[in-house]
N, C-alpha and C positions, 0 to 999 in steps of 0.2 A: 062665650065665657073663656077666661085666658084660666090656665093653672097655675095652681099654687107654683112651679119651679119657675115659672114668668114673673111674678110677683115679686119672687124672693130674686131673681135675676135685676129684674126693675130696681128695685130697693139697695140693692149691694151697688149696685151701676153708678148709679146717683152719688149714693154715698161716697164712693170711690173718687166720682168729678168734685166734691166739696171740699176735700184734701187736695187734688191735681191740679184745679186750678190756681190757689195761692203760691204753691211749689214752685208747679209749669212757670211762673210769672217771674219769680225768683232766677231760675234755672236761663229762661231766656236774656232775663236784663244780666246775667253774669257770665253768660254765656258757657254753662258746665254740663253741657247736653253730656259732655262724654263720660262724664261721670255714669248718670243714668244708663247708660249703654253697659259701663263695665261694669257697673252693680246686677244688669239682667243678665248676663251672661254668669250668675252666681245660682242661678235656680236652679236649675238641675243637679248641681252641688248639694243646695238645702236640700229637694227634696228627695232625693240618694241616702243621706244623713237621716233624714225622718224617717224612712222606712227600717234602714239599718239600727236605726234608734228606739221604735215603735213609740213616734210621736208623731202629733197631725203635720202631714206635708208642710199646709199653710205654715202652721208655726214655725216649723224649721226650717222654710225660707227665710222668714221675718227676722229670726235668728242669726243666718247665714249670713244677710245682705248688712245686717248690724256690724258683723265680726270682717266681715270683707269690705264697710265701711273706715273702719277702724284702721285695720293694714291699710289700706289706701292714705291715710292720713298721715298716719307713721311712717313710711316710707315715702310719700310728699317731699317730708323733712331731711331724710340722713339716705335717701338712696341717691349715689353716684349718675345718676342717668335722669333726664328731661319727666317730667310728669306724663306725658302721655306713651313714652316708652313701657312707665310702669303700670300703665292701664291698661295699655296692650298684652304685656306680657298678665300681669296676674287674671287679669279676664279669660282670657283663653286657656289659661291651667283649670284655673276652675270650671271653665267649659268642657274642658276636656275630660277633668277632676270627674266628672258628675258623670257623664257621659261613659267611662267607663265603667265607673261605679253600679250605674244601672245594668252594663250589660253582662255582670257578675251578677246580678239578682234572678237569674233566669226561672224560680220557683216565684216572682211575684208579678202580679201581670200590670204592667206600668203605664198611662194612656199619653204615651211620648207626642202623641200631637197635640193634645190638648194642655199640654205646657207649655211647646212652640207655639201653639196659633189660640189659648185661649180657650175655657169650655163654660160662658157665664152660666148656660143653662141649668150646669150643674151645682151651682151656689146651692149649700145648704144653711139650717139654722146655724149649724156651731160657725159655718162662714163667716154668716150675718154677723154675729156677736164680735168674732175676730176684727171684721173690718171696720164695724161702728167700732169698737173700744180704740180701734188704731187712727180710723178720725178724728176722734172724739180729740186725741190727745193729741194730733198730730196739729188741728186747727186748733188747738189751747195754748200749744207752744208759739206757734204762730202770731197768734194774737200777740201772743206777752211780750215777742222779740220784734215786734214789725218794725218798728222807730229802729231798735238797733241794724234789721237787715235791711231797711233800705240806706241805712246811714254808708253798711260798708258795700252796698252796688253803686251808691254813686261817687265813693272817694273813699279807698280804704284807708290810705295815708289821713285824710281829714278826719275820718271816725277815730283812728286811732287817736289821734292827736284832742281828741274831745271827750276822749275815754271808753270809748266802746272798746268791750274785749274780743275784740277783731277774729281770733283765731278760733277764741270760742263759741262765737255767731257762727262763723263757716262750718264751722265741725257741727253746731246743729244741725244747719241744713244740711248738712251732707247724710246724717243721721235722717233725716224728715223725708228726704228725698228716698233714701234704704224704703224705709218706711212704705212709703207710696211705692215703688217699684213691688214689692213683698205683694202686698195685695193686690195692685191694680195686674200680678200675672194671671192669676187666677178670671182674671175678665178676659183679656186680651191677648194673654200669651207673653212668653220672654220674648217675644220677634217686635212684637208688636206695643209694648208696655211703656218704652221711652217716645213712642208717639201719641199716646193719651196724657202723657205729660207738655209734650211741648205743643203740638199743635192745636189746640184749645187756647194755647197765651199766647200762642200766636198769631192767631185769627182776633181773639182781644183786642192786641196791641195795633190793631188796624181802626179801632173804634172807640179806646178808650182815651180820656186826655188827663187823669190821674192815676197813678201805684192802684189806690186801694177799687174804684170801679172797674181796674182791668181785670183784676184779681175776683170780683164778684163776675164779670162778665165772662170771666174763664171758666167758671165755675159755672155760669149759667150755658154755656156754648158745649161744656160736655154734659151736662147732666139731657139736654135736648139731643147730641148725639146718642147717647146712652138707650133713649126712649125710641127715636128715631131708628137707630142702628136694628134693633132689638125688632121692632115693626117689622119693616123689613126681611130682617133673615126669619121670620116669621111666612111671610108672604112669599117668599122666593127659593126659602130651602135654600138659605147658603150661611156659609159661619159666620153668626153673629160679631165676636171679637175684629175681623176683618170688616165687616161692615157698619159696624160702630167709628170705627176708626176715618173709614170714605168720607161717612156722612161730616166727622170735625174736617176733614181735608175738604169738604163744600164750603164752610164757613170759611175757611183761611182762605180760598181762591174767590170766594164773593169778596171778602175786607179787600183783597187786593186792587178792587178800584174804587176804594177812599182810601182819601191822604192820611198818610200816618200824621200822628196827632201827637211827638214827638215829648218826652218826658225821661226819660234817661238816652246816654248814650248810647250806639250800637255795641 
């Protein structure tokens, strides 16, 4: 018989891969992994700010990774310097932001690995609630905008020119993407978070020959990690989040001997 914290782990897992895979799909066909990178490098910030706050870590990730969305976007625009300069630099303040933040809290006792590497086990109900309500919304947006976001992955000049509001598609997803990062730490870890995003779409895109069955098979390829992973560090006494993650890195090295089945550009 598994326990109720397996259950609620199982259930939060899943739900987590129903969001990361549409995202993951996104993020690979446009190639903005690094975004996701500098947005995890924001959690230890939020969750410094939630305790200082006294409000749930989670939330104030969710929060943090919105507002360091945002400056990322804004400074996209009017900063002097290359975009990925300014992902460099603001990621790493905030990494650091956080980092010292915490080590001024010396009265609260803080479980710093279970941020880096993940602690799904520890998924409670108010979790659950948190991450379905951020599913929920996150594949509603999705749905509503898909025609528009695939319109600006495959020619943004053309979308524009057809009417799509280009900037404000991108700023979605880049908000959707917060989004998914926020929660999926809480599985897998800030280390480990932008890899339950991309390699799941990309283990897909080795199998899929449409946008929307890669995006379901992304979906289906972590939510099988998730179940898998979870077995596993079950059976073996080792961190789930890390082996959650192996088991999608088996799928993307099985897709690699079929043909890619080619639908947008690299």
């Amino acid at each position: 018989m598994f326990a109720d914290f397996f259950f609620r782990a199982l259930i939060g897992g899943i739900a987590i891969t129903l969001a990361a895979g549409p995202i993951g799909c996104f993020v690979v066909w446009l190639q903005v992994a690094y975004f996701g990178t500098a947005l995890a490098h924001t959690v230890l910030l939020g969750v410094a700010l939630g305790y200082l706050l006294s409000i749930d870590p989670a939330l104030a990730v969710l929060i943090t990774c919105f507002l360091f969305a945002g400056c990322l976007i804004l400074l996209e625009r009017r900063a002097p310097v290359s975009l990925d300069t300014v992902l460099g630099v603001l990621a790493h303040i905030a990494l650091a932001g956080g980092l010292v933040a915490l080590a001024f809290m010396e009265q609260m006792r803080v479980d710093l690995l279970g941020y880096l590497f993940g602690d799904i086990l520890s998924i409670g109900h108010a979790d659950l609630w948190l991450i379905t309500g951020t599913v929920a919304v996150t594949l509603t947006a999705v749905s509503w905008q898909w025609h528009n976001l695939l319109a600006i992955t495959i020619d943004r000049d053309l979308a524009a020119a057809e009417g799509v509001p280009v900037e404000r598609v991108r700023l979605l997803l880049i908000f959707l993407l917060a989004a998914v990062i926020a929660i999926g730490m809480k599985m897998v870890g800030m280390l480990l978070v932008v890899a339950l995003v991309i390699i799941p779409a990309a283990a897909a895109r080795r199998f899929a020959s449409t946008p929307e069955f890669m995006a379901i098979m992304a979906a289906v390829i972590g939510a099988i990690s998730v179940g898998a992973g979870l077995m596993v560090s079950l059976a073996w006494d080792i961190p789930a989040g890390p082996a959650i993650v192996l088991v999608s890195g088996i799928f993307f090295l099985a897709g690699l001997a079929n043909p890619v089945r080619k639908v947008f550009r690299s």
